[in-house]
C-alpha positions in Angstrom: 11.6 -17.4 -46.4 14.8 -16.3 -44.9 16.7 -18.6 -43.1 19.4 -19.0 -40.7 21.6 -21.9 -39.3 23.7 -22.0 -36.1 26.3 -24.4 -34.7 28.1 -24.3 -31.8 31.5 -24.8 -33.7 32.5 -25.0 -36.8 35.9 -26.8 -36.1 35.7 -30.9 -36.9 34.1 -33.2 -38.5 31.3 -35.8 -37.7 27.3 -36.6 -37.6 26.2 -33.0 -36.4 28.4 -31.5 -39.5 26.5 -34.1 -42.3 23.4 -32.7 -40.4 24.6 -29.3 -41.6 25.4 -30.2 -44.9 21.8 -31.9 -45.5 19.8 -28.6 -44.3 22.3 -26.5 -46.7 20.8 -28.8 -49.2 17.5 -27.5 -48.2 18.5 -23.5 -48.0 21.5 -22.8 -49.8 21.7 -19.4 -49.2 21.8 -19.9 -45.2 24.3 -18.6 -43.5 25.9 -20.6 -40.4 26.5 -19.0 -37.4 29.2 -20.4 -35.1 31.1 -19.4 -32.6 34.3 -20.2 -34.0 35.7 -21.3 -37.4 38.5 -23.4 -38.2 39.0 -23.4 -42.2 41.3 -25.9 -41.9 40.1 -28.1 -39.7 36.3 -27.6 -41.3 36.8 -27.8 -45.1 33.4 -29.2 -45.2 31.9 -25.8 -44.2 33.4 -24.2 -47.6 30.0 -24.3 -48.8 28.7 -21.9 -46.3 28.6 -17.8 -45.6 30.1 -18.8 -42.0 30.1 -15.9 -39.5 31.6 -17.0 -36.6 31.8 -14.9 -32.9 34.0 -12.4 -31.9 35.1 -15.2 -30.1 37.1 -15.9 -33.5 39.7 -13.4 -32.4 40.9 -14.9 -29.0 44.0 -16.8 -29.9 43.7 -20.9 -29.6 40.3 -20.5 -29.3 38.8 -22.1 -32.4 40.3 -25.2 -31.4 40.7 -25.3 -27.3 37.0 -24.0 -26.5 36.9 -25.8 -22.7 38.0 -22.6 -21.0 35.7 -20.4 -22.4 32.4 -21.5 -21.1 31.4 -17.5 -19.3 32.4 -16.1 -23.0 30.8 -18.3 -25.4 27.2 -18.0 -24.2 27.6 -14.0 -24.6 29.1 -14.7 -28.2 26.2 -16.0 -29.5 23.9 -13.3 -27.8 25.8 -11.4 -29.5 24.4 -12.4 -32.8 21.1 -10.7 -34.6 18.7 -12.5 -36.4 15.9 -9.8 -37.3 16.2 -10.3 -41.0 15.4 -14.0 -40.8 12.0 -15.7 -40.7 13.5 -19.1 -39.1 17.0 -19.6 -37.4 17.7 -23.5 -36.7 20.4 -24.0 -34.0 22.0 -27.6 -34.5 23.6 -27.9 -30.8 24.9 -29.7 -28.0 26.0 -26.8 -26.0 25.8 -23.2 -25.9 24.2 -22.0 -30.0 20.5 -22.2 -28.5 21.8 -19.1 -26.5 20.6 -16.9 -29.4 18.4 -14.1 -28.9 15.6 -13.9 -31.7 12.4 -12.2 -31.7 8.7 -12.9 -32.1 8.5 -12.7 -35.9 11.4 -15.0 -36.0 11.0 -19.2 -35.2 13.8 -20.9 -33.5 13.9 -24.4 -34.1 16.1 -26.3 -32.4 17.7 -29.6 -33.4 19.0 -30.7 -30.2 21.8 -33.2 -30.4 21.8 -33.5 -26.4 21.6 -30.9 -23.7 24.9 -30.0 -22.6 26.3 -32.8 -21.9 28.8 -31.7 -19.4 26.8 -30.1 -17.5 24.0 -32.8 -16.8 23.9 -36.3 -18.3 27.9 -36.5 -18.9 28.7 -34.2 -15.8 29.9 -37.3 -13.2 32.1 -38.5 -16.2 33.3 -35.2 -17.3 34.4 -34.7 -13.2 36.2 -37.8 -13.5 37.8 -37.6 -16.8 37.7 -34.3 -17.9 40.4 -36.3 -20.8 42.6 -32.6 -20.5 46.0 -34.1 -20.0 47.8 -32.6 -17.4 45.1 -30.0 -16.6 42.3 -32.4 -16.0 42.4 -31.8 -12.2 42.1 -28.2 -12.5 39.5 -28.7 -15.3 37.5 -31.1 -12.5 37.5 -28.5 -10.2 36.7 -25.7 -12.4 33.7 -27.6 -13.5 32.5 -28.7 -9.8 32.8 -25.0 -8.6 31.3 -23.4 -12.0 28.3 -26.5 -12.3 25.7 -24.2 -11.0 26.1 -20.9 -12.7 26.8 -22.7 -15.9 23.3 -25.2 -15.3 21.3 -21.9 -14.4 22.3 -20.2 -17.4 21.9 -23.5 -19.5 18.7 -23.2 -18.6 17.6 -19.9 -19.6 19.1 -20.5 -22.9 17.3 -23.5 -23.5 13.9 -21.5 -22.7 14.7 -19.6 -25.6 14.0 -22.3 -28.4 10.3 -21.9 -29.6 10.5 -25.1 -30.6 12.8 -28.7 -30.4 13.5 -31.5 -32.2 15.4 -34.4 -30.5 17.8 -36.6 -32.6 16.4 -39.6 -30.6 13.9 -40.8 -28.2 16.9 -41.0 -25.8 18.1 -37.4 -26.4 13.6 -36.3 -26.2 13.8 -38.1 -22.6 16.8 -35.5 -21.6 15.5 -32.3 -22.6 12.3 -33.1 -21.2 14.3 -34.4 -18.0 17.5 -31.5 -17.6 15.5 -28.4 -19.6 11.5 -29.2 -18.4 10.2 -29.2 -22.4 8.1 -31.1 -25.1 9.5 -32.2 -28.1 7.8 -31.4 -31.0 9.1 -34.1 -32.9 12.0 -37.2 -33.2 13.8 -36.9 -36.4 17.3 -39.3 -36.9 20.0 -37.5 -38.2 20.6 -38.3 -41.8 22.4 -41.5 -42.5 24.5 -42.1 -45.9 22.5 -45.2 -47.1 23.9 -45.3 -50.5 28.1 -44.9 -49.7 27.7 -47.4 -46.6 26.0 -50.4 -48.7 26.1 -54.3 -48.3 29.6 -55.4 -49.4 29.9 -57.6 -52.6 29.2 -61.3 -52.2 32.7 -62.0 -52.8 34.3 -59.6 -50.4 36.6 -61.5 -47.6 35.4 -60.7 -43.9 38.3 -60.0 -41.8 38.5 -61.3 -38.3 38.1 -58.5 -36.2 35.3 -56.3 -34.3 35.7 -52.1 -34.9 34.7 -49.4 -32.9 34.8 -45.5 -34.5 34.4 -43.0 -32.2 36.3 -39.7 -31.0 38.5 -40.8 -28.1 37.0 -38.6 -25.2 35.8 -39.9 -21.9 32.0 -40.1 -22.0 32.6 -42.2 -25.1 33.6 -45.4 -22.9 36.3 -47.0 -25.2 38.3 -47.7 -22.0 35.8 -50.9 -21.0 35.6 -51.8 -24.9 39.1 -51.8 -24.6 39.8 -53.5 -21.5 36.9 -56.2 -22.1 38.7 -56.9 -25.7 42.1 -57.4 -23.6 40.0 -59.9 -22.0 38.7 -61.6 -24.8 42.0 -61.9 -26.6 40.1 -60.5 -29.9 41.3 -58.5 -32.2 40.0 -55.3 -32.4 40.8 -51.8 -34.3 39.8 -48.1 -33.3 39.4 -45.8 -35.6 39.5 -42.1 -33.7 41.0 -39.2 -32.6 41.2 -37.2 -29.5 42.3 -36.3 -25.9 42.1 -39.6 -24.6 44.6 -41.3 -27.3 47.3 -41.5 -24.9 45.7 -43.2 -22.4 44.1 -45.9 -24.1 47.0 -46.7 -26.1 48.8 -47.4 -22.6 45.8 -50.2 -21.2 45.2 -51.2 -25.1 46.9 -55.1 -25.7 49.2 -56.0 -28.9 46.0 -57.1 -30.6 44.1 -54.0 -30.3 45.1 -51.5 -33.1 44.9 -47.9 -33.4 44.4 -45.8 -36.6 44.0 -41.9 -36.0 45.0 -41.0 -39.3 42.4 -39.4 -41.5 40.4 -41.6 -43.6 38.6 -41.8 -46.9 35.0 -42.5 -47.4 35.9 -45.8 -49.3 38.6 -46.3 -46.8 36.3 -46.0 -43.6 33.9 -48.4 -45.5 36.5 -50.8 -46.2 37.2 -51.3 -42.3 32.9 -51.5 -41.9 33.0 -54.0 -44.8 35.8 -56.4 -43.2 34.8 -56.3 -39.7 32.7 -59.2 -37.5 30.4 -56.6 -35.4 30.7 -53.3 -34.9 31.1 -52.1 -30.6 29.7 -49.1 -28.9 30.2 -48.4 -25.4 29.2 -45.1 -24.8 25.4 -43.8 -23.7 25.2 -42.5 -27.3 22.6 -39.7 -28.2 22.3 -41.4 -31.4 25.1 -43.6 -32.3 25.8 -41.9 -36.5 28.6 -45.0 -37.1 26.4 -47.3 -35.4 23.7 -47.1 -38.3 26.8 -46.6 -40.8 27.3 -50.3 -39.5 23.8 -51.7 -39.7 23.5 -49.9 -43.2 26.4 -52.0 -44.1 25.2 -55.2 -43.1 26.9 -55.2 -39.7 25.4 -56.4 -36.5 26.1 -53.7 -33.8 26.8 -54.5 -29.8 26.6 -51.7 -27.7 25.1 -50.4 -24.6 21.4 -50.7 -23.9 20.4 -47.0 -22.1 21.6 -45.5 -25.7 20.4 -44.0 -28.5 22.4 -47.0 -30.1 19.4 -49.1 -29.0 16.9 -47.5 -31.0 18.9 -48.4 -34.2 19.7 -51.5 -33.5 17.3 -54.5 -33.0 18.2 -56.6 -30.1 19.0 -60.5 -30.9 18.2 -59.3 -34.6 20.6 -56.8 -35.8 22.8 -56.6 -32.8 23.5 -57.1 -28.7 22.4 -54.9 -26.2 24.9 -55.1 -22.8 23.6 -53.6 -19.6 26.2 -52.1 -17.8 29.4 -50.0 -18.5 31.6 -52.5 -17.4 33.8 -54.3 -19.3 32.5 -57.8 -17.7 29.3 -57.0 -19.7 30.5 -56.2 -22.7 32.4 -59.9 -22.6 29.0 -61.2 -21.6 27.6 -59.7 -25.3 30.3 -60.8 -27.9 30.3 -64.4 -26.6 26.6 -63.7 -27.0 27.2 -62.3 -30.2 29.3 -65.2 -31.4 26.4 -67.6 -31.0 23.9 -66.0 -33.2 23.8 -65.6 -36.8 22.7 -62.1 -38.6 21.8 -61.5 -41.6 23.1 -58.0 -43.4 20.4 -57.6 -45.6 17.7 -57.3 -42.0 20.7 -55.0 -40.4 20.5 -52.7 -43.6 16.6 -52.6 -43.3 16.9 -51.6 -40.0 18.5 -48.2 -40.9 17.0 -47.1 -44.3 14.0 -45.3 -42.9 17.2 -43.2 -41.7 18.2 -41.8 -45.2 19.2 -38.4 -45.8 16.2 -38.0 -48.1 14.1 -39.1 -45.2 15.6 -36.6 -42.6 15.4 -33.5 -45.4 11.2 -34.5 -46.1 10.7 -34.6 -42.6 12.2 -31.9 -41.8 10.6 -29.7 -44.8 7.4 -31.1 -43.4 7.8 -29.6 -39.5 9.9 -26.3 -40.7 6.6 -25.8 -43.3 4.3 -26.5 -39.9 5.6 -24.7 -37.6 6.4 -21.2 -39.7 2.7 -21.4 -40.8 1.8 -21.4 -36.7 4.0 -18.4 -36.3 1.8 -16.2 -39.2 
């Protein structure tokens, strides 16, 4: 069986990229399909055949994608897949575009339907996180919202089939995109480098978030409800939004955007109290990270985060994105007492092994429907 992958951009690292890296594992010879590639800023993808978009040779483009949105659609129609027998499209945005045709299955791993464009779209108008084009950005996206959603939808008719990353992400494409999921499958969590600390290992007194620092991600009322508190807290991230939060952040909150080890990163896990989330996560990848380390988790309850974590078990659930409510759930948090070994139970049905046998098992179902 020939296969195919395809990813909106291959240009950063995080959860959608390990989700790459575990279906190489599955089809090595694969090629990925993107619409842009930035070697240095993917070493990860070294292990692919990556053929990115003529998109590739626009200058600034394989790192500043925002004002592209007419061209990348057309850069992925671009593509042809008649040689393959299955193309998966691992997406948030505009990869399910491609064009394929009835010998070939398109499965789709859906990390969210575009975001900007329907559940993030009210906070991508108000903090499009652009710097000193973010009211031009806010406009642009108000007057191009409807020929962008109407083409959204055509490509996401194109998909023979989906797979959500979470009931939460299931309940948007059903909602925004009018179609059935064939199946839920978590993205694959690294059980065995994010492990319980030794018994001897000092906690630290501080709570961690990890997160890019964009908008929708809502570090601004973690932030501000932590300069309430009087906590201590570090952010580990990078992005757009750096600026800003560093100018409402207290002495007490610290900042690391540098790039970090894997033994590094689970250093900061491993010292930590509890683990915060603020965002309406379509999964919530450092969230389980946490759990897997023995971490309890507070985070917002209409989440992806909240089918990882087990509320009053593992974690706190807050209701609102305020930071009044995430007060409320650390002094909740600071009453209870949680015990790492349930957190890490919570999250091994998540392994990587899990996500490639389930996986195998739909791919083999749904190829044998298409003979």
């Amino acid at each position: 069986m020939k296969v195919a992958l395809v990813y909106d951009r291959v240009n950063k690292w995080g959860g959608a990229e390990r989700v790459l890296l575990a279906l190489h594992a599955l089809w090595p010879q694969a090629p990925l399909y993107t619409a842009v590639y930035d070697k240095k800023r993917a070493a990860w993808a070294d292990v692919f055949t990556v053929r990115p978009s003529f998109l590739q040779h626009i200058p600034g483009a394989s790192f500043i994608h925002e004002p592209l949105p007419v061209l990348t659609p057309m850069a992925f129609e671009s593509f042809s897949f008649d040689d393959f027998d299955l193309v998966i499209s691992v997406t948030s945005a505009e990869a399910k575009n491609i064009i394929t045709k009835p010998h070939t299955v398109h499965l789709c791993y859906c990390l969210t339907p575009t975001r900007y464009l329907w559940s993030g779209y009210t906070q991508y108008r108000k903090q499009p996180g652009l710097g000193a084009i973010s009211g031009i950005a806010s406009l642009g996206l108000s007057v191009l919202a409807p020929l962008l959603r109407s083409w959204d939808l055509v490509a996401a008719s194109r998909p023979d089939y989906y797979i959500a990353i979470s009931e939460r992400v299931g309940a948007r494409i059903k909602k925004y995109y009018h179609r059935e999921v064939t199946e839920v499958i978590y993205p694959p969590v690294d059980v065995e480098s994010f492990r319980l600390p030794a018994q001897n290992k000092k906690q630290g007194d501080y709570f961690l978030t990890v997160s890019r620092l964009v908008s929708y991600k809502r570090l601004d009322i973690i932030i501000r409800a932590f300069n309430s508190l009087k906590l201590p807290l570090i952010v580990i991230g990078t992005g757009r939004q750096k600026r800003e939060l560093k100018q409402i952040a207290g002495s007490h909150i610290r900042f690391i955007d540098r790039h970090l080890t894997d033994s590094e990163l689970v250093g900061y896990y491993e010292g930590c109290r509890a683990f915060v989330y603020g965002a309406d996560e379509d999964f919530g990848l450092a969230a389980a990270e946490a759990q897997a380390i023995g971490k309890p988790v507070i985070a917002y309850r209409q989440s992806g985060v909240s089918e990882i974590v087990k509320e009053g078990v593992t974690g706190v659930l807050f209701d609102q994105q305020t930071p009044e409510s995430v007060v409320r759930a650390v002094h909740e948090f600071e009453s209870m007492h949680v015990s790492p070994e349930t957190c890490r139970n919570q999250v091994l049905h998540m392994s990587e092994a899990h996500f490639k046998e389930r996986i195998q098992k739909v791919v083999r179902s749904l190829v044998q429907k298409n003979i």
